[in-house]
DSSP file (Angstrom, degrees, kcal/mol; ACC not computed):
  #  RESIDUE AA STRUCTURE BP1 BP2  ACC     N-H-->O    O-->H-N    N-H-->O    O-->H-N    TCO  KAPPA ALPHA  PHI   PSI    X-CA   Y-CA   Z-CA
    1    1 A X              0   0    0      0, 0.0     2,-0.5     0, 0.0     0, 0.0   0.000 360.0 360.0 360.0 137.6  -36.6  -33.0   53.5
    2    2 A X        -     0   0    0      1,-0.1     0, 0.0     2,-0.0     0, 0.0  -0.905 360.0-143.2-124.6 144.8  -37.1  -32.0   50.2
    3    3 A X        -     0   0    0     -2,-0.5    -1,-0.1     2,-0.0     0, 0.0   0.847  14.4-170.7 -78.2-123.8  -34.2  -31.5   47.4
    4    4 A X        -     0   0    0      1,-0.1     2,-0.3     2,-0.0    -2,-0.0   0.839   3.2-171.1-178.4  89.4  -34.5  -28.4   44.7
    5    5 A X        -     0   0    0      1,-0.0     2,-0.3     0, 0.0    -1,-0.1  -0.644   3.5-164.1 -68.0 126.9  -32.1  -28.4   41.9
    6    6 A X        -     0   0    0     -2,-0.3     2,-0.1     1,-0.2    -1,-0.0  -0.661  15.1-127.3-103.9 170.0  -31.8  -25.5   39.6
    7    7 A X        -     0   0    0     -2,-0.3    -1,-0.2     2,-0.0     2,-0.1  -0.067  19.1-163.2 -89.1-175.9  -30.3  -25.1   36.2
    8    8 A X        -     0   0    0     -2,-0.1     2,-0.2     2,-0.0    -2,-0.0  -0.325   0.5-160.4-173.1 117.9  -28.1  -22.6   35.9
    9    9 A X        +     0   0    0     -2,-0.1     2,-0.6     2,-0.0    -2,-0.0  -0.451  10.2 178.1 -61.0 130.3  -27.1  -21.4   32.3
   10   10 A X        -     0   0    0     -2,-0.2     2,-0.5     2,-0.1    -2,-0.0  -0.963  18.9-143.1-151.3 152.1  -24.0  -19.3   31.7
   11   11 A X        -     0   0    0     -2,-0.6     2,-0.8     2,-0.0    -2,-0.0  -0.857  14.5-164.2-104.1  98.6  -22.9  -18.1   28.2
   12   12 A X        -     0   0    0     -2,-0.5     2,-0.4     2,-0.0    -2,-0.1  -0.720  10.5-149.7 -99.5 119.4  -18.9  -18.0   27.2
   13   13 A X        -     0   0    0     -2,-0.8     2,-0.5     3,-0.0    -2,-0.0  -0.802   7.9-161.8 -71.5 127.8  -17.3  -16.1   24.1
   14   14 A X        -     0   0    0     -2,-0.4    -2,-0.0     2,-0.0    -1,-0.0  -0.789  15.9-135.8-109.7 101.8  -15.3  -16.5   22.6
   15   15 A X        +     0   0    0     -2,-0.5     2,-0.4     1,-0.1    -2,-0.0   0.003  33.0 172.7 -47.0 127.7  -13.4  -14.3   20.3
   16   16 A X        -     0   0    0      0, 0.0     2,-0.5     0, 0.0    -1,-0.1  -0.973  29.2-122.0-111.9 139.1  -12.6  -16.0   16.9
   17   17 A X        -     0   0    0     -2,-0.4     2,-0.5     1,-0.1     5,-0.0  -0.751  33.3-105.4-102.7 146.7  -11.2  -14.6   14.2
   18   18 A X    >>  -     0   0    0     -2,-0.5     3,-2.4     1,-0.1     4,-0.7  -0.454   6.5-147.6 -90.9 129.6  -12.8  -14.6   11.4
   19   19 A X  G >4 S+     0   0    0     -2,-0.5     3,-1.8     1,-0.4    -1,-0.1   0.803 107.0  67.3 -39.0 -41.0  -12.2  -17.0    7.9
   20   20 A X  G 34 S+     0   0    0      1,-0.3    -1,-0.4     3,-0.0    -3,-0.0   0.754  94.4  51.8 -34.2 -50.6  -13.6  -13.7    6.3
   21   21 A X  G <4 S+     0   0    0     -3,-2.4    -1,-0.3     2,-0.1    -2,-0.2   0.096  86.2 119.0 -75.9   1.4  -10.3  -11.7    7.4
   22   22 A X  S << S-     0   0    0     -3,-1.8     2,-0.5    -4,-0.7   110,-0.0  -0.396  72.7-101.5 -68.3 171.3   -7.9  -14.2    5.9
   23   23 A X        -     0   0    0      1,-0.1     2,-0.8    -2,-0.0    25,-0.2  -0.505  43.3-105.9 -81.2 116.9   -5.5  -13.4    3.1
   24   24 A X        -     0   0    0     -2,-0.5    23,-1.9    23,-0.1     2,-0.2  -0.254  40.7-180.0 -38.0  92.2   -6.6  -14.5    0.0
   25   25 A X        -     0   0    0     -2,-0.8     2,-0.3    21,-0.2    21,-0.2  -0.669   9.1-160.0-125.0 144.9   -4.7  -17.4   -1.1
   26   26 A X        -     0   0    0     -2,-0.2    19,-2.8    19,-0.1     2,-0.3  -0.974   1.9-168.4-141.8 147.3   -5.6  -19.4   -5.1
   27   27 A X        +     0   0    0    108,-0.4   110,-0.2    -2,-0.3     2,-0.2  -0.878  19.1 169.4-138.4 125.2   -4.5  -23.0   -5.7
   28   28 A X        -     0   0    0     -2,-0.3    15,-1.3   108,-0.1   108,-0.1  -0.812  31.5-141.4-171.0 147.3   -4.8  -23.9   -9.6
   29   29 A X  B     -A   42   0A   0     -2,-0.2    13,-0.2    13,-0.2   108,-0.1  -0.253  19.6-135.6 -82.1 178.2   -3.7  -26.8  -11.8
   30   30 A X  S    S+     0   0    0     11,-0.8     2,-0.2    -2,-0.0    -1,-0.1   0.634  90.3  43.2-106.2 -16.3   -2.5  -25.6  -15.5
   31   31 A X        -     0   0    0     10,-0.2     3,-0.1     1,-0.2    -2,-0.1  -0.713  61.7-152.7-159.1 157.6   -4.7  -28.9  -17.2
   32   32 A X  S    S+     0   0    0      1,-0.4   108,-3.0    -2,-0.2     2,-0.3   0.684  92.4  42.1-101.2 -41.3   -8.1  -30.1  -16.4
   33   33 A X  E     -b  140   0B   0    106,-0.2    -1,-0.4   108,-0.1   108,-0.2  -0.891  68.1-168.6 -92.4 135.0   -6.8  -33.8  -17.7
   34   34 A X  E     -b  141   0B   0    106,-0.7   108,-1.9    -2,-0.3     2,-0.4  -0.609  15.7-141.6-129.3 154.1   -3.4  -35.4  -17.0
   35   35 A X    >   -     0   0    0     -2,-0.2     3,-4.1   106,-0.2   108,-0.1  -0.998  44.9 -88.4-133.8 138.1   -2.1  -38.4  -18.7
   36   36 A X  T 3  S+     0   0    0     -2,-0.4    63,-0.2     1,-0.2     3,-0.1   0.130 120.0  30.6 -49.8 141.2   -0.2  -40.7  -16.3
   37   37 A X  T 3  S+     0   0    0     61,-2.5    -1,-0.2     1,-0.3    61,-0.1   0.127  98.8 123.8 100.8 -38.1    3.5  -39.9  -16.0
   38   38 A X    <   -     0   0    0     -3,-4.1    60,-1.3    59,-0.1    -1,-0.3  -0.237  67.0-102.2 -32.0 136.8    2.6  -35.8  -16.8
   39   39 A X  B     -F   97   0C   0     58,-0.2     2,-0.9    -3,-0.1    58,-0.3  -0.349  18.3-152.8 -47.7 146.6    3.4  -33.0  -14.6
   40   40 A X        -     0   0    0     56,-4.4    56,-0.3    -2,-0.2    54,-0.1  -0.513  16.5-168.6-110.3  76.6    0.9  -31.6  -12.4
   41   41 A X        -     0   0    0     -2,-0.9   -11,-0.8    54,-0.2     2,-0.3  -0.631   9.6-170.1 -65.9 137.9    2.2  -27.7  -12.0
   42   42 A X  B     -A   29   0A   0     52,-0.4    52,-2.5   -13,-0.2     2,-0.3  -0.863   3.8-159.1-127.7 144.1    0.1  -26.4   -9.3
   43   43 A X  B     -G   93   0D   0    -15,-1.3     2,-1.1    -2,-0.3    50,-0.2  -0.758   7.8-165.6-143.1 127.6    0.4  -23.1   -8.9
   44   44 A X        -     0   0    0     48,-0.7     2,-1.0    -2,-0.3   -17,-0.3  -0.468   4.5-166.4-109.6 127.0   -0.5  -21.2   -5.8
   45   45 A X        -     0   0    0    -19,-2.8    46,-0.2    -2,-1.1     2,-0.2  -0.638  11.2-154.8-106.2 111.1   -1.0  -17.2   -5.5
   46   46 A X  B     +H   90   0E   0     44,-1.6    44,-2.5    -2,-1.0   -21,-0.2  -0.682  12.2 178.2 -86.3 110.5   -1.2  -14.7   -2.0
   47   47 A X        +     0   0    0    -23,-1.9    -1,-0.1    -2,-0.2   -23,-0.1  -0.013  47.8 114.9-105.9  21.5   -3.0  -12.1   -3.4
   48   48 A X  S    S-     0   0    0     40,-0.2    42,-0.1   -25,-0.2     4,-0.1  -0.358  78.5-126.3 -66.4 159.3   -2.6  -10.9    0.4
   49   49 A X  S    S+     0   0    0     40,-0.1    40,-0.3     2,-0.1    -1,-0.1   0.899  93.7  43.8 -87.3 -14.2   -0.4   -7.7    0.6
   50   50 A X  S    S-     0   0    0      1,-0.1    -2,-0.1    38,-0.1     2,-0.0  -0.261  99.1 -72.5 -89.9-171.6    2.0   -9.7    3.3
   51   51 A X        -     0   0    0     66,-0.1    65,-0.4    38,-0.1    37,-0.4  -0.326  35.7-165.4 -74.6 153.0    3.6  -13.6    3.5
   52   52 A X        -     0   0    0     35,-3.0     2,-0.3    63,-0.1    63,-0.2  -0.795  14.2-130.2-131.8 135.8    1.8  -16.2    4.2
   53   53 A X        -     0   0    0     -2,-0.3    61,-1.1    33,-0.2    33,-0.3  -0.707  15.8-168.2 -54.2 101.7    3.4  -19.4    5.2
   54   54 A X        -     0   0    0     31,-0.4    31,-2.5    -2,-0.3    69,-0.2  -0.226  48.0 -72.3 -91.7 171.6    2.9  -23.2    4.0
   55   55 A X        -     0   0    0     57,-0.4    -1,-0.3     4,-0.3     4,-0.2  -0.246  38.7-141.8 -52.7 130.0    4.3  -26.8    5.7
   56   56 A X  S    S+     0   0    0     26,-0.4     3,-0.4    25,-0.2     2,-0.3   0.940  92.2  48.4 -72.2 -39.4    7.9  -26.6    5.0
   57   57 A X  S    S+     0   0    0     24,-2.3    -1,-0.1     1,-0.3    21,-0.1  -0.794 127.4   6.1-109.2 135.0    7.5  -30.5    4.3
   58   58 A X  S    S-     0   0    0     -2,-0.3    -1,-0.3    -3,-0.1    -3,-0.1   0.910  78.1-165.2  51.0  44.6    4.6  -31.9    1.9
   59   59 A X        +     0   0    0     -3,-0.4    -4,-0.3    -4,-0.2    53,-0.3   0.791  69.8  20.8 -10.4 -48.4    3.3  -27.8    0.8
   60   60 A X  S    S-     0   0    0     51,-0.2     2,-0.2    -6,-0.1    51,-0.2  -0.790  75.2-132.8-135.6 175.7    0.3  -29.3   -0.5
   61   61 A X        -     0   0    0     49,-2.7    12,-0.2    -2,-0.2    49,-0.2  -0.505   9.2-144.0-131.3  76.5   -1.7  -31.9   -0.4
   62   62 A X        -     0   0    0     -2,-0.2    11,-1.5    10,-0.1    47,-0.2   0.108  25.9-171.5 -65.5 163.4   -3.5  -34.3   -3.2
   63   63 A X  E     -DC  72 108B   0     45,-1.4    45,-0.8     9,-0.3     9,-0.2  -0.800  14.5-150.7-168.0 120.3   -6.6  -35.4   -2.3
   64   64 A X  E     -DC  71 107B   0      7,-1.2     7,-2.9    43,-0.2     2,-0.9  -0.447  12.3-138.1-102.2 150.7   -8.9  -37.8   -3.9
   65   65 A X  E     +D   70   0B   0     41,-1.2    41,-0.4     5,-0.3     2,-0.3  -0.870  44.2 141.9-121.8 122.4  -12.9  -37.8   -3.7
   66   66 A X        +     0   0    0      3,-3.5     3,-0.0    -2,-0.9     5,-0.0  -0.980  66.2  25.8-154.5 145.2  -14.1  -41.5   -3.2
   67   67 A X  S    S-     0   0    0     -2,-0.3     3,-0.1     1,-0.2    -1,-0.0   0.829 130.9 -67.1  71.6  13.1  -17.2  -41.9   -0.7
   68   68 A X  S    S+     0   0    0      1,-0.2     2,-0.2    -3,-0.0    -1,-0.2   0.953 120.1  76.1  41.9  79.0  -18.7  -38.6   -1.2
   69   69 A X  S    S-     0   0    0     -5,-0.0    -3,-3.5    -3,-0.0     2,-0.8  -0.830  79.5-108.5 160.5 141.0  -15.6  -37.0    0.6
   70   70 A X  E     -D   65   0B   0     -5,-0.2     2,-0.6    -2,-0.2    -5,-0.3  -0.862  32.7-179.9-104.7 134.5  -12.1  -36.1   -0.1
   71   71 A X  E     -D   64   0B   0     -7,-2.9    -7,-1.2    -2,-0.8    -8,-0.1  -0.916  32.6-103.7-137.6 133.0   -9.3  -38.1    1.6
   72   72 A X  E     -D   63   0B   0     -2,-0.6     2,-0.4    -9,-0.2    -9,-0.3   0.373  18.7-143.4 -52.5 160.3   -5.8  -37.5    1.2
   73   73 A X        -     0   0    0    -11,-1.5     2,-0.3   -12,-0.2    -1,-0.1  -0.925  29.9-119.9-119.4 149.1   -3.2  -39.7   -1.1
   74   74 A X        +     0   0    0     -2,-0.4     3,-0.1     1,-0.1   -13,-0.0  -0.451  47.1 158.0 -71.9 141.8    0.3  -39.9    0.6
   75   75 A X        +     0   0    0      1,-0.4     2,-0.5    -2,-0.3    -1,-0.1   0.339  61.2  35.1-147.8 -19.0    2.9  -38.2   -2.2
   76   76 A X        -     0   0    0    -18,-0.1     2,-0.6   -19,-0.1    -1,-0.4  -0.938  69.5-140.3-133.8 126.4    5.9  -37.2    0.1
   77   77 A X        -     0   0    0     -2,-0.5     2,-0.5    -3,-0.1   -19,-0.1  -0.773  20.2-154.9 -65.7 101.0    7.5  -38.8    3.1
   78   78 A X        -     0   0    0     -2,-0.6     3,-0.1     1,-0.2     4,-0.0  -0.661  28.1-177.3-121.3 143.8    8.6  -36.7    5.7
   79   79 A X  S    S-     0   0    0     -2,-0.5     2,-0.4     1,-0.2    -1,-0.2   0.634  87.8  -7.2 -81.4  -5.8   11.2  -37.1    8.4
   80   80 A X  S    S-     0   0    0      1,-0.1    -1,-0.2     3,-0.0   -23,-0.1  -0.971  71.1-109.1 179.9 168.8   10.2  -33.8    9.7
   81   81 A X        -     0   0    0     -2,-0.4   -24,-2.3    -3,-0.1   -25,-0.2   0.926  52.2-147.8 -77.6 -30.5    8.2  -31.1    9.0
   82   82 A X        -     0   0    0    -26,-0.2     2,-0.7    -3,-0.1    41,-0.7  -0.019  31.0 -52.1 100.2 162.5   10.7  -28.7    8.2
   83   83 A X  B    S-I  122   0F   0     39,-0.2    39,-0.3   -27,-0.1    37,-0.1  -0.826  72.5 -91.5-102.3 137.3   10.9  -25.2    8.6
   84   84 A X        -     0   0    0     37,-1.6     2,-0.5    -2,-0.7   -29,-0.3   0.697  31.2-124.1 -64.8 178.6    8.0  -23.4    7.2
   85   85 A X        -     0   0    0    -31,-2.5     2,-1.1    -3,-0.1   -31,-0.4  -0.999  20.3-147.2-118.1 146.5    8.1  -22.0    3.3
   86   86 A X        -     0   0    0     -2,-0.5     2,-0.6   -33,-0.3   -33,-0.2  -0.774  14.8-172.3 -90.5 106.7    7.4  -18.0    3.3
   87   87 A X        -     0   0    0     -2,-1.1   -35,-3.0     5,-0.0     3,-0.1  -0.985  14.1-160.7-119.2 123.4    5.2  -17.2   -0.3
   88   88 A X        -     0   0    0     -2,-0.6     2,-0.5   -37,-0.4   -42,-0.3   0.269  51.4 -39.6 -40.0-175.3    5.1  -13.1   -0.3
   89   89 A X  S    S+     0   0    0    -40,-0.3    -1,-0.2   -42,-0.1     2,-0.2  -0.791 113.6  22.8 -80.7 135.9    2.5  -11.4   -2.5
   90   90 A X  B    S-H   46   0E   0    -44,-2.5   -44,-1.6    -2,-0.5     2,-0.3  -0.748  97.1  -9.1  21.7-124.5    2.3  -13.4   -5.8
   91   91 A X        +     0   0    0    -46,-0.2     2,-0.3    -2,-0.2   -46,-0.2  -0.603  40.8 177.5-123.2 144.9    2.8  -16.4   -7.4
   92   92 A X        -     0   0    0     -2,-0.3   -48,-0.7    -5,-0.1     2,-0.4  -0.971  26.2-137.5-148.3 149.2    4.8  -19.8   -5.8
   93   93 A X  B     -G   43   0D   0     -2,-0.3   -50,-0.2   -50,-0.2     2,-0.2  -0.967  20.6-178.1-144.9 123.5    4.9  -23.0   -8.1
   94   94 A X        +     0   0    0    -52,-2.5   -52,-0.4    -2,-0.4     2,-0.3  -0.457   5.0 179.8-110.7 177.7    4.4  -26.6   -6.9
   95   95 A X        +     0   0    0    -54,-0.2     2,-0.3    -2,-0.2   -54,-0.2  -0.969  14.3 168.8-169.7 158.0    4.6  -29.8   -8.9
   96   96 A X        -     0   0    0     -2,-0.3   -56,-4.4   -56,-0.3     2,-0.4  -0.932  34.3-114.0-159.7 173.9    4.3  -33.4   -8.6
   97   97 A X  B     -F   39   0C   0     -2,-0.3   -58,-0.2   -58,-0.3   -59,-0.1  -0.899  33.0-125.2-100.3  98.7    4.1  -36.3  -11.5
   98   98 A X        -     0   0    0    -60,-1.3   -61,-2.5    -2,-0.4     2,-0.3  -0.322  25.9-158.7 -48.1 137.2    1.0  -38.3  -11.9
   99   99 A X    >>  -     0   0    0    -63,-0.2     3,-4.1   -62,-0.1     4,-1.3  -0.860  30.2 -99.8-139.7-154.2    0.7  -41.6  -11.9
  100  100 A X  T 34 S+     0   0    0      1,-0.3   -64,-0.1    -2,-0.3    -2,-0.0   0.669 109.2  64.2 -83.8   9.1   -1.2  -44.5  -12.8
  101  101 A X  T 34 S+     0   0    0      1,-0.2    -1,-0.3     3,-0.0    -3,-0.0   0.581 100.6  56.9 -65.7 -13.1   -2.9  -45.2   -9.6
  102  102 A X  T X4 S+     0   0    0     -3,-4.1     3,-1.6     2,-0.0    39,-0.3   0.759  78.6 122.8 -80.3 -42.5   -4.8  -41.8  -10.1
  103  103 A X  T 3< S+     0   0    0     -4,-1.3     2,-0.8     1,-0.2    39,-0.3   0.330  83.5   9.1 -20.5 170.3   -6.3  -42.7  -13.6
  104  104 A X  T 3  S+     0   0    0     37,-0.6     2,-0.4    36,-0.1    -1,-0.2   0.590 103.5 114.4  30.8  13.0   -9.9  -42.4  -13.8
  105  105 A X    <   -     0   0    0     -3,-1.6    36,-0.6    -2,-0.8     2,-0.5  -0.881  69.9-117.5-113.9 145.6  -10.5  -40.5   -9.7
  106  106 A X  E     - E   0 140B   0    -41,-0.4   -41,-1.2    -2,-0.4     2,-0.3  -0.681  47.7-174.8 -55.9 125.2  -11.7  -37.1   -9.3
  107  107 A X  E     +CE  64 139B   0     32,-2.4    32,-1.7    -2,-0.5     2,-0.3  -0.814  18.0 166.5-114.3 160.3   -8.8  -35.3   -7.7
  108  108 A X  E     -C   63   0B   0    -45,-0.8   -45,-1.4    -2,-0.3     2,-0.4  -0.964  22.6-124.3-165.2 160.2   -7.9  -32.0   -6.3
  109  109 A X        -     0   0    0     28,-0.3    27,-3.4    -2,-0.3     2,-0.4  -0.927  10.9-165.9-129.9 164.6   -5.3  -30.2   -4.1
  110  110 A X  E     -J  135   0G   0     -2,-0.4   -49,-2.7    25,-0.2     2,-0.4  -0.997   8.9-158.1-139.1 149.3   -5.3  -28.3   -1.1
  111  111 A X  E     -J  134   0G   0     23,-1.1    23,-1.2    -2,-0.4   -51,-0.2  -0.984  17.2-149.3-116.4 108.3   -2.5  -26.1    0.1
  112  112 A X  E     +J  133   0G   0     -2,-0.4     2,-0.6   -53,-0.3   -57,-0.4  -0.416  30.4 179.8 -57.9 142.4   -2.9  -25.5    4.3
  113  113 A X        -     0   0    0     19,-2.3    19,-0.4    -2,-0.1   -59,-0.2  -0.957  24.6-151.9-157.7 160.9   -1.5  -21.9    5.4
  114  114 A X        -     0   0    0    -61,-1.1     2,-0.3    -2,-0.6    17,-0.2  -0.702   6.5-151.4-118.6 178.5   -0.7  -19.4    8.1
  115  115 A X        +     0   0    0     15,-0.8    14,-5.3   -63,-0.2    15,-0.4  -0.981  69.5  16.0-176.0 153.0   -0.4  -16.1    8.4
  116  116 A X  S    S+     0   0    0    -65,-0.4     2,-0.2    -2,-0.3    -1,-0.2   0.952  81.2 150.1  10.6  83.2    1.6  -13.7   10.8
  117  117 A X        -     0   0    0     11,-0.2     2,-0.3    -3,-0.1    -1,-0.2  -0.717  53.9-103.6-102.6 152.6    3.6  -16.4   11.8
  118  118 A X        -     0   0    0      8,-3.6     3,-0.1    -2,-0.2    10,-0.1  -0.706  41.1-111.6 -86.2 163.7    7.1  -15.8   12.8
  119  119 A X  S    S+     0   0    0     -2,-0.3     3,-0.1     1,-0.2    -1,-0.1  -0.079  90.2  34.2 -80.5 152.1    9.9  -16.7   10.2
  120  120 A X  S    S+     0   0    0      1,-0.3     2,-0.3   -37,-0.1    -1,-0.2   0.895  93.2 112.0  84.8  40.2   12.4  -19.3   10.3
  121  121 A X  S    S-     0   0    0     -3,-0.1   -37,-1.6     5,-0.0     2,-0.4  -0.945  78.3 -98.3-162.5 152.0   10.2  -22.0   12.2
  122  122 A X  B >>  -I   83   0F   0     -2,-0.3     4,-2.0   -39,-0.3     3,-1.5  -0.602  46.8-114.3 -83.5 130.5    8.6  -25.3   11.4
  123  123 A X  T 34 S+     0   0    0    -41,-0.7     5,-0.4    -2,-0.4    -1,-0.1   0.799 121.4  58.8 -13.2 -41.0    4.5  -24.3   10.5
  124  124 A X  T 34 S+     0   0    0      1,-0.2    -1,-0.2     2,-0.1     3,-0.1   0.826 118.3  33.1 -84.4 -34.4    3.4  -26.3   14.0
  125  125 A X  T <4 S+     0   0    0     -3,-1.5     2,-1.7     1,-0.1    -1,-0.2   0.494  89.3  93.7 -98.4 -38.5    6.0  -23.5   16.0
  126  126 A X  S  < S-     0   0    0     -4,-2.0    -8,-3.6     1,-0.2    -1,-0.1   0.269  87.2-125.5 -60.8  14.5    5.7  -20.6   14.2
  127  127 A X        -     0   0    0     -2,-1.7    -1,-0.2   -10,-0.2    -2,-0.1   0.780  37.5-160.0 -18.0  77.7    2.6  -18.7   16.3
  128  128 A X        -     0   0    0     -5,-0.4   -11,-0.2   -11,-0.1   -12,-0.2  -0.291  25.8-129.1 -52.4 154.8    0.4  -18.1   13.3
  129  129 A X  S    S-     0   0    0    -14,-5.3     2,-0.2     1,-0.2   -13,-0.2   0.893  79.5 -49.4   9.9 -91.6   -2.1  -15.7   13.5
  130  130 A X        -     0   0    0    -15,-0.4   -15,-0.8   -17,-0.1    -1,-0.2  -0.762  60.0-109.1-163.1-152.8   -4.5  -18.2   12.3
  131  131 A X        -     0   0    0    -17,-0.2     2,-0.3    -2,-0.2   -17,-0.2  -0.845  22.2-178.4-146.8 168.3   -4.8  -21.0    9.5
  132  132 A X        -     0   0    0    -19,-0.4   -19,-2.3    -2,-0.2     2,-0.1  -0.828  23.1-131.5-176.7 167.3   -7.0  -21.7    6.2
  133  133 A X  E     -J  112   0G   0     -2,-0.3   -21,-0.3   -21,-0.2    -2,-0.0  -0.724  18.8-158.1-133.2  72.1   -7.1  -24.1    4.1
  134  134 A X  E     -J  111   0G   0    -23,-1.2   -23,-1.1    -2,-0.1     2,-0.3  -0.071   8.9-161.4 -65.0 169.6   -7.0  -23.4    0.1
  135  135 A X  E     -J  110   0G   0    -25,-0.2  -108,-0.4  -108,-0.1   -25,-0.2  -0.999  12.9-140.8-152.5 144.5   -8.3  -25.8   -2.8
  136  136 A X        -     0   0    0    -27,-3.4  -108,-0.1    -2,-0.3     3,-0.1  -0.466  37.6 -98.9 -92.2 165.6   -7.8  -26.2   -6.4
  137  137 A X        -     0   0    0   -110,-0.2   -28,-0.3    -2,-0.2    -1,-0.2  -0.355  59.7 -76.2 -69.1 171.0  -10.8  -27.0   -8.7
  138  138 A X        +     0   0    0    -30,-0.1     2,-0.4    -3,-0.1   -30,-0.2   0.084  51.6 173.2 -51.2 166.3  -11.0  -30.5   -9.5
  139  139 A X  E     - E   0 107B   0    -32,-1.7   -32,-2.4    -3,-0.1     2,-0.3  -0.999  16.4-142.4-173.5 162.8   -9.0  -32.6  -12.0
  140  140 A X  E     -bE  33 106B   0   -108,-3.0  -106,-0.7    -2,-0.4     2,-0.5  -0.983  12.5-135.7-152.3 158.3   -8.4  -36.2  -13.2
  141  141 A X  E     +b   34   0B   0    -36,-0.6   -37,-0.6   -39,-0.3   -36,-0.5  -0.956  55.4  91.6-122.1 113.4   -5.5  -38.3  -14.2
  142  142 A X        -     0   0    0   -108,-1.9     2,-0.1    -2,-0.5    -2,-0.1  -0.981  66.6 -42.3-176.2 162.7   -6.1  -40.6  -17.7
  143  143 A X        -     0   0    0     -2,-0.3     2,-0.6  -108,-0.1  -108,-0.1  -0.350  50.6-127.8 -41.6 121.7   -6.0  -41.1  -21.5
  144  144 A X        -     0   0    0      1,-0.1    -1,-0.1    -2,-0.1  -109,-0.0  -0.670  25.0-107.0-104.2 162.5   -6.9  -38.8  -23.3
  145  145 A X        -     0   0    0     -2,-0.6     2,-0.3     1,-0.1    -1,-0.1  -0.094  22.5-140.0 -73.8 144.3   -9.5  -39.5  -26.0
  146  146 A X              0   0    0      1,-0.1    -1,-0.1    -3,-0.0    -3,-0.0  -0.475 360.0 360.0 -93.3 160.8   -8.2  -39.5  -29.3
  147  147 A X              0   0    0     -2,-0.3    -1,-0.1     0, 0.0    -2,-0.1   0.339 360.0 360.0-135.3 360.0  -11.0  -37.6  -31.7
């Protein structure tokens, strides 16, 4: 008796939406150099015309480039995530303090977001849309040179 296996191919879609159709969202630091102990104002601007919605707990995220890669530095400790923050059409203002564990590393931040999510809801809950990820240019934490 003889056996015959066939293949059989089958092709599934799936509808995605696309990165293209997100809101426009800009993450930028005020300084290209920081001197430990500075502020770091970050400030991040939806030039969407509706909200879009960060992590109620930790908004943003530092991230350090070691290893040709960035991987995140702890800066807040959260007991819960929190319910979500709502940034409208302009400008919303972050901050942290540098210090001297940063000195001399490439750095950047990135702010995660959603968009038409419902209100009044932790980020994880809310049933965004969908999700994006913004980033600020780079930046570094040191002395600066005296001239």
């Amino acid at each position: 008796m003889r056996i015959a296996a066939a293949a059989v191919a089958a092709t599934v879609l799936i509808a995605v939406p696309s990165l293209a159709d997100a809101p426009k969202v800009n993450v930028e630091v005020s300084r290209q150099l920081y001197e430990p102990g500075d502020t770091v104002e970050i400030a991040v601007t939806n030039e969407a015309a509706g909200a879009v919605f960060l992590q109620g707990c930790a908004s943003f995220q530092l991230e350090v480039f070691e290893n040709e890669s960035y991987r995140p530095v702890e800066l807040e400790k959260c007991a819960s995530e929190g319910e979500a923050l709502e940034v409208p059409n302009g400008q919303f203002d972050l901050s942290f303090v540098s210090t001297n564990s940063l000195s001399g590393k490439i750095l950047r931040i990135s702010v995660p977001y959603g968009w038409g999510c419902e209100s009044a809801r932790p980020l994880s809950q809310a049933r965004c849309t969908e999700f994006a990820t913004a980033h600020s240019s780079n930046f570094r934490v040191g002395k600066k040179d005296k001239q």
